[in-house]
C-alpha positions in Angstrom: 120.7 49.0 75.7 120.5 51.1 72.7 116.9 51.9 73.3 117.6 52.7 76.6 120.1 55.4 75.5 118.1 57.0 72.6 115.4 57.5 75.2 118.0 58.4 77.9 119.5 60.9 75.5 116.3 62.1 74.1 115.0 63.0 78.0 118.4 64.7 78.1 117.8 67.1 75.4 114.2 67.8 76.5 115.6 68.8 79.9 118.2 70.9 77.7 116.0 72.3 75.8 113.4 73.4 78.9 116.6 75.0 80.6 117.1 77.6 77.7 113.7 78.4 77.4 113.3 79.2 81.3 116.8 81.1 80.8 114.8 84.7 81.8 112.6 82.8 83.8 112.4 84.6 87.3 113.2 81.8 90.0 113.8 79.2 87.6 116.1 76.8 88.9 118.5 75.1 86.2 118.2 70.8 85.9 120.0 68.1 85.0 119.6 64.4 84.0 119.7 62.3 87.0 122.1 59.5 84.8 121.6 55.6 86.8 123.2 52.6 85.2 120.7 49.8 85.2 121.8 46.4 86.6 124.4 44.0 84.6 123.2 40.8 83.0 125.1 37.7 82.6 124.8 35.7 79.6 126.9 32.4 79.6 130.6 33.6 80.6 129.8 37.0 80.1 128.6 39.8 82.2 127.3 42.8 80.6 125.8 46.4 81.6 122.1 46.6 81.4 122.0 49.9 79.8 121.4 53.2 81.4 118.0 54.9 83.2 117.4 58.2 83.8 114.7 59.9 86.0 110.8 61.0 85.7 112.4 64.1 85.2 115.1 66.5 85.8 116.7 67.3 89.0 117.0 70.8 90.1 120.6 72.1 90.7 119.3 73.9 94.6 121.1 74.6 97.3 118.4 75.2 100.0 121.3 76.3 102.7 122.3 79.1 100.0 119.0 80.0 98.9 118.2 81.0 102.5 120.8 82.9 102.8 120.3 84.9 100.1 116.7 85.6 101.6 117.8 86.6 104.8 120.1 89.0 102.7 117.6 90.3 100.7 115.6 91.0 104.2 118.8 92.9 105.4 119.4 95.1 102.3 116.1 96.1 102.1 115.5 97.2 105.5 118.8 99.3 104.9 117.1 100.5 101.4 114.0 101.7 103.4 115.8 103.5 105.8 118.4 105.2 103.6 115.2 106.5 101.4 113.7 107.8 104.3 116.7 109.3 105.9 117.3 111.0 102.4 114.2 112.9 102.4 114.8 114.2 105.7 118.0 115.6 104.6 116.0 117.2 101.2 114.0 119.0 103.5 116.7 121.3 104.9 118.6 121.4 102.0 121.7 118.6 102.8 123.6 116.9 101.0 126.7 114.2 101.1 128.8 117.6 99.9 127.1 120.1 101.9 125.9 120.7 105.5 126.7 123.9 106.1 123.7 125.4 108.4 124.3 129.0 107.0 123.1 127.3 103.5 119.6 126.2 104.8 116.3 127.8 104.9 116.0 127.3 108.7 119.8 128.1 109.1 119.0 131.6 107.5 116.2 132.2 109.0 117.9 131.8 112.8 121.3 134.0 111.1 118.3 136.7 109.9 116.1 137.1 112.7 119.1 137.4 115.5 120.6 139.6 112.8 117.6 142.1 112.9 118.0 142.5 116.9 121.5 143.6 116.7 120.6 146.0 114.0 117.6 147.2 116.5 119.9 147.5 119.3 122.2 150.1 117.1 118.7 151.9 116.1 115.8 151.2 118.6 113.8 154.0 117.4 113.8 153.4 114.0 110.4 152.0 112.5 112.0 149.9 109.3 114.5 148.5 111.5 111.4 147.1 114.0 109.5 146.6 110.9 112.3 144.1 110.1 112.8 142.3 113.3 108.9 141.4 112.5 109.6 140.3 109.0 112.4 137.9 110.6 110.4 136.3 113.0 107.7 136.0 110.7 110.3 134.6 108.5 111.6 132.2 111.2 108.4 130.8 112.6 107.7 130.0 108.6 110.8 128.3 108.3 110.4 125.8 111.4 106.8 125.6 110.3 107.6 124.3 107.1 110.6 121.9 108.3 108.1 120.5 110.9 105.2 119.7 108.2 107.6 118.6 105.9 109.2 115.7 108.4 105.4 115.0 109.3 104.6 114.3 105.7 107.3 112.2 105.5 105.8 110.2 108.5 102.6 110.4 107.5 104.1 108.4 103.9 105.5 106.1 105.9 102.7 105.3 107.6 100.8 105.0 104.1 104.1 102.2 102.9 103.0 100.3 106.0 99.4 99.4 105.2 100.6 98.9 101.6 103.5 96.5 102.5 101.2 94.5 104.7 98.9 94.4 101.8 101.7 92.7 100.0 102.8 90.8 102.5 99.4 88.8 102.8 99.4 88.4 99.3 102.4 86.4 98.9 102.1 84.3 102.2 98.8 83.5 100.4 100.4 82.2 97.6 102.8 80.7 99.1 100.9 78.3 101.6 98.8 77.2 98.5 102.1 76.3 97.2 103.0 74.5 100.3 99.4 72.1 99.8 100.7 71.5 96.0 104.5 70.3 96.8 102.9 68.2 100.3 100.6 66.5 97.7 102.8 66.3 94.5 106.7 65.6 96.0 106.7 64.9 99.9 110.3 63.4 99.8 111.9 64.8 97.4 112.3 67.9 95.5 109.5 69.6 93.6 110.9 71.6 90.7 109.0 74.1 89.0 106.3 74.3 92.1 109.2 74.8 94.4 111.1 77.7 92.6 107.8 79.5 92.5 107.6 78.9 96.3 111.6 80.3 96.8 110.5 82.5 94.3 107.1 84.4 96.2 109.7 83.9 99.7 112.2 85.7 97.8 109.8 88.4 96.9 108.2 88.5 100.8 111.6 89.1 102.0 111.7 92.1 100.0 109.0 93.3 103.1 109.2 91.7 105.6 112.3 89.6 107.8 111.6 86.4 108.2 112.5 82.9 109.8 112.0 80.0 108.0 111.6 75.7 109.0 111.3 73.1 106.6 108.6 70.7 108.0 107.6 67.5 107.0 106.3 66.8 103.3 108.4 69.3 102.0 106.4 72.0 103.2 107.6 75.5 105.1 106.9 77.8 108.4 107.5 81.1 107.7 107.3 83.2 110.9 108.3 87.4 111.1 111.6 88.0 113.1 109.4 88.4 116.5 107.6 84.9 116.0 104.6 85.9 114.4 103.4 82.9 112.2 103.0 84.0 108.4 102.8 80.7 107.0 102.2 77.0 108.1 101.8 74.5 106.1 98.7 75.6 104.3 97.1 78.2 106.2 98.6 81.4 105.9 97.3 84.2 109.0 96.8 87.5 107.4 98.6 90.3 109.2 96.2 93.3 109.7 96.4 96.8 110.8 95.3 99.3 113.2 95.8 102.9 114.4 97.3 103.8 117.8 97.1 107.2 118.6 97.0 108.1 114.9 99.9 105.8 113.9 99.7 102.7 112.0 100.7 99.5 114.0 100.5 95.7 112.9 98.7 93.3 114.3 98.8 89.6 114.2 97.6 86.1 115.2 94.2 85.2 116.4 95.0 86.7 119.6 95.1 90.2 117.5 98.7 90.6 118.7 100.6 93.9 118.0 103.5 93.1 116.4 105.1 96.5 115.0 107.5 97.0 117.6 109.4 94.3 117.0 109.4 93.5 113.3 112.8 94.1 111.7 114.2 93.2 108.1 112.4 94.1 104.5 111.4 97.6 103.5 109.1 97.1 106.6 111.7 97.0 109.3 113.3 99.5 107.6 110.5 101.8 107.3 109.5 100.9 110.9 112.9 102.1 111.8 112.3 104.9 110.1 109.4 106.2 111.1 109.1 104.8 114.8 113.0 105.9 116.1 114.6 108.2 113.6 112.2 110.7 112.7 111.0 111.2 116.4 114.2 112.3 117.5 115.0 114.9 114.2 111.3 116.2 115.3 112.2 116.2 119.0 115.6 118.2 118.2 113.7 120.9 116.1 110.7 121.1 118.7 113.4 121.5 121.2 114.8 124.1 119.2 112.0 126.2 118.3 110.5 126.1 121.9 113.8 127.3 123.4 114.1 130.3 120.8 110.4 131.4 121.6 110.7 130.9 124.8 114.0 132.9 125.8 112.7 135.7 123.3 109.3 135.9 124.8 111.4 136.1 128.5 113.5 139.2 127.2 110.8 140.5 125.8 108.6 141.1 128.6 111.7 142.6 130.4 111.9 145.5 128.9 109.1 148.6 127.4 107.9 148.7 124.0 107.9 151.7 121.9 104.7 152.6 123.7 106.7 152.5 127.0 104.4 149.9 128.0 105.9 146.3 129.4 106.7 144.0 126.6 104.6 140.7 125.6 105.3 137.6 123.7 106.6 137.9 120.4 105.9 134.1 119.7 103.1 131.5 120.1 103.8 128.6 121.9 102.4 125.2 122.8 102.7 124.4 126.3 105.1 122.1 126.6 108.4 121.6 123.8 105.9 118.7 122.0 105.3 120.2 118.0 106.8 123.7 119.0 108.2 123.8 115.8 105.0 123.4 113.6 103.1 125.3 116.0 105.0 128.5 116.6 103.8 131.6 115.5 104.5 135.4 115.4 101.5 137.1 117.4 103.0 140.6 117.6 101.8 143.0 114.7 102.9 146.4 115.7 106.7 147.1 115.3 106.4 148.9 118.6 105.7 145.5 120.5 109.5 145.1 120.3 110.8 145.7 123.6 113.8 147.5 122.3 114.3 149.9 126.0 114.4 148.5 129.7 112.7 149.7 132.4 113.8 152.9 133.4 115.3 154.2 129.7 111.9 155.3 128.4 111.2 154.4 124.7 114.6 155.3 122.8 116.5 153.0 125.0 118.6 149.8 123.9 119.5 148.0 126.3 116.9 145.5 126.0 117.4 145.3 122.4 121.2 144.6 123.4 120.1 141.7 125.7 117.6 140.1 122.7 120.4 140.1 120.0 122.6 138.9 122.7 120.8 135.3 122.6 122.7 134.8 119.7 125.4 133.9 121.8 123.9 132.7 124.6 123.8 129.0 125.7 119.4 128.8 125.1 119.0 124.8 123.9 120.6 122.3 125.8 123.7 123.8 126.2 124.2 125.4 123.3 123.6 128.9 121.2 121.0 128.4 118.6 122.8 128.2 116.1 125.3 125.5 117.3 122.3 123.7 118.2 121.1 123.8 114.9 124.7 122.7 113.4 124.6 119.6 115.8 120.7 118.8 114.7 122.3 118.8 111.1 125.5 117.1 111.4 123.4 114.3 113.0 121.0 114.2 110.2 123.8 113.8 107.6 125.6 111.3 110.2 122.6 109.0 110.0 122.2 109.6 106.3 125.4 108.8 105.7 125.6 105.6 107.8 122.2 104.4 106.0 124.1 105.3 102.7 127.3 103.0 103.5 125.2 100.2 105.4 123.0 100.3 102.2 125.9 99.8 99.8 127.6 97.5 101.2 124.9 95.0 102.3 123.8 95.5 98.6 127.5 94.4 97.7 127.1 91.2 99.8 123.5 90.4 98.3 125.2 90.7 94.7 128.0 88.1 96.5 125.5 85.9 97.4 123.4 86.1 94.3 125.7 85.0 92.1 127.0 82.4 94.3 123.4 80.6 93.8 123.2 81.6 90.2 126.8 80.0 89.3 125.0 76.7 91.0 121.1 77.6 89.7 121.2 79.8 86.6 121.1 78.8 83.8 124.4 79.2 81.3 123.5 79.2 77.3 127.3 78.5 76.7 126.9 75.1 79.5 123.8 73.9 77.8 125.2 74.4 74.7 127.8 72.1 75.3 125.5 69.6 76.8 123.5 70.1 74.0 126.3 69.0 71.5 127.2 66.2 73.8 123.5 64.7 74.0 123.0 64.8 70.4 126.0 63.2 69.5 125.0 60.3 72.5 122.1 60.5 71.1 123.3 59.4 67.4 125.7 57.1 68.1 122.7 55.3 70.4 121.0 55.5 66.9 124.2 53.9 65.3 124.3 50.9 67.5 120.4 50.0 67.1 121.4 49.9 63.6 124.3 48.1 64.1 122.3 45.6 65.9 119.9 45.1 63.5 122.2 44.3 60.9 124.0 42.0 62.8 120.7 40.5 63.2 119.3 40.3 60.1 122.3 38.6 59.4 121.8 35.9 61.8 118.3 35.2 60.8 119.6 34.6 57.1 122.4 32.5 58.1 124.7 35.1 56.5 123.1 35.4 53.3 122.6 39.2 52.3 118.8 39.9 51.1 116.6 42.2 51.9 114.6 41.6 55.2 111.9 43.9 56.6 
């Protein structure tokens, strides 16, 4: 029995001692000394315990049930990270902020407040060459302005589109690893559970859920099906399909399977579903909004224009360049007039110093021109959406973050290891360990005693 205990105890303080050293350990999941009392003996009258046995090694303190939901957290958080990035870029490029979305304040909001600004002034001075020379400079100034909002939210997109080809870089990487992983536990522990190999398993799932949602089966011999949230296998047993990519009409979509299956729409969770969100249903409508936008503005000032004479008394032409249809009116609009005189300040009828065409231009300002609205509150609404979804990213972000932390330490108080908890068992194990020691001595001197009938000498 007291050998039993000294190498009972000693086992115990190796598993101690491999604890603190994996304390930093990513993944690492804390063990303990699987304790078994061995079978009681009977000598004569009297029944005895048989000592005590301990495992092959320790046991790992995991709560599979726990673990996964702190990976189907992690998926959740990090979709809502993705998106909130995103969505705050989009608000950079006019300007926002959580403490100001005042249109007046932004580049584009200026330039709308500018350029209708210059046709009132023309309608007070028609003749007067500065004052056309400005109403130039503000629609030059405008079309720059939704130029450079439109290229900006394309970049964006286009970045996006870059994070998507990266993350599925990543993403084949780790199912790699992690079906090898699978082969290793199926061969080494079947039945029961496979320390160190299986944190670095929960530990590479962990770090694909960071990308990518996923649903996950335990199979037989210990091993794991991963699958995307649309059913797309990632992982099965050991073969791990590698996701690959391809461009629809110069977007990057994901393709899967061996029937070359495209995926992308319904992938959610990770940075991926978030970036996917992103890129596939928020930015088209911010684009659509300020397409909508420019188009309308062009459009209805083109219309006026051609209503009335320019300065040459001639009928009036487009001011702006316009696509055909509302689709990239913002990045394609442009100011094609170049003579001050192509402003059609007179109508028909009041020869060249005449206003009243110039009166009907500045009165757009006020006029109802993009669904429904003047520019300007059209431009308000566009913003106060932007900051709306901003926001919402913002709070969703924070407080799914808030439940990961919940969860975390939830499998950390039952995983992690604590230097003050092995410390304790540390003291505890030693002093096991000595008074073990103390009754093999004991033992022996009671048989030494024996063997000399009582007589002290010296026996070796």
């Amino acid at each position: 029995m007291a050998r039993q205990a000294l190498m009972a105890d000693q086992a115990a303080l190796g598993v101690i001692s491999n604890n603190v050293a994996n304390q930093n350990t990513p993944g690492y999941t804390r063990q303990v000394v699987n304790w078994q009392s061995r079978d009681s003996v009977t000598i004569g009258a009297y029944t005895v315990g048989g000592g005590v046995d301990v495992g092959s090694q320790g046991v790992s303190q995991r709560d599979r049930i726990l673990e996964q939901r702190v990976q189907q957290q992690t998926q959740t958080q990090a979709q809502s990270q993705a998106l909130e990035d995103a969505l705050t870029q989009i608000q950079n490029v006019f300007g926002l902020s959580s403490t100001s979305t005042s249109a007046s304040t932004t580049a584009l909001g200026s330039a709308i407040d500018s350029f209708f600004n210059s046709l009132s002034s023309l309608s007070a001075n028609p003749s007067d060459m500065p004052t056309r020379q400005k109403v130039l400079a503000a629609s030059q100034n405008l079309a720059s302005a939704f130029n450079s909002a439109a290229n900006q939210i394309t970049q964006i997109s286009t970045n996006l589109d870059k994070q998507v080809a990266g993350n599925v870089d990543q993403i084949n990487t780790l199912t790699a690893t992690i079906a090898t992983l699978n082969q290793k536990i199926s061969s080494a522990s079947p039945n029961t559970d496979a320390g160190v190999l299986e944190d670095q398993r929960q530990q590479a799932i962990a770090q694909l859920s960071q990308y990518v949602g996923l649903n996950q089966i335990t199979n037989e011999a210990n091993g794991i099906t991963l699958t995307t949230s649309n059913g797309a296998v990632l992982v099965s047993g050991g073969q791990s399909p590698a996701l690959s990519t391809t461009l629809v009409g110069g977007v990057t979509h994901i393709i899967a399977g061996p029937t070359s299956q495209d995926v992308t729409s319904g992938l959610t969770g990770g940075s991926l579903g978030g970036i996917l969100a992103a890129r596939d249903q928020q930015i088209p409508v911010f684009q659509n909004a300020l397409d909508n936008l420019a188009y309308s503005i062009g459009t209805q000032v083109n219309t006026v224009n051609a209503q009335g004479l320019d300065g040459y008394g001639n009928p009036g032409q487009a001011i702006f360049a316009l696509p055909a249809t509302v689709s990239n009116a913002a990045a394609q609009i442009q100011v094609i007039a170049s003579d001050p005189q192509a402003i059609a300040a007179a109508a028909i009828g009041e020869g060249t110093t005449g206003n009243s065409n110039a009166l009907a231009l500045s009165h757009l300002a006020t006029t109802a021109i993009a669904s429904g609205q003047t520019a300007s509150n059209f431009f308000s609404s566009f913003l106060a959406q932007i900051g709306s979804a901003a926001a919402g990213a913002t709070a969703d972000n924070t407080a799914q973050q808030a439940i990961l932390s919940q969860l975390t330490s939830q499998r950390n108080a039952l995983s992690g290891v604590s230097l003050d908890e092995e410390a304790a068992n540390l003291t505890n194990y030693q002093r096991a360990y000595q008074a073990a020691a103390k009754v093999f001595s004991i033992a022996d001197s009671v048989m030494t005693s024996a063997i000399n009938l009582g007589v002290t000498t010296s026996v070796s």
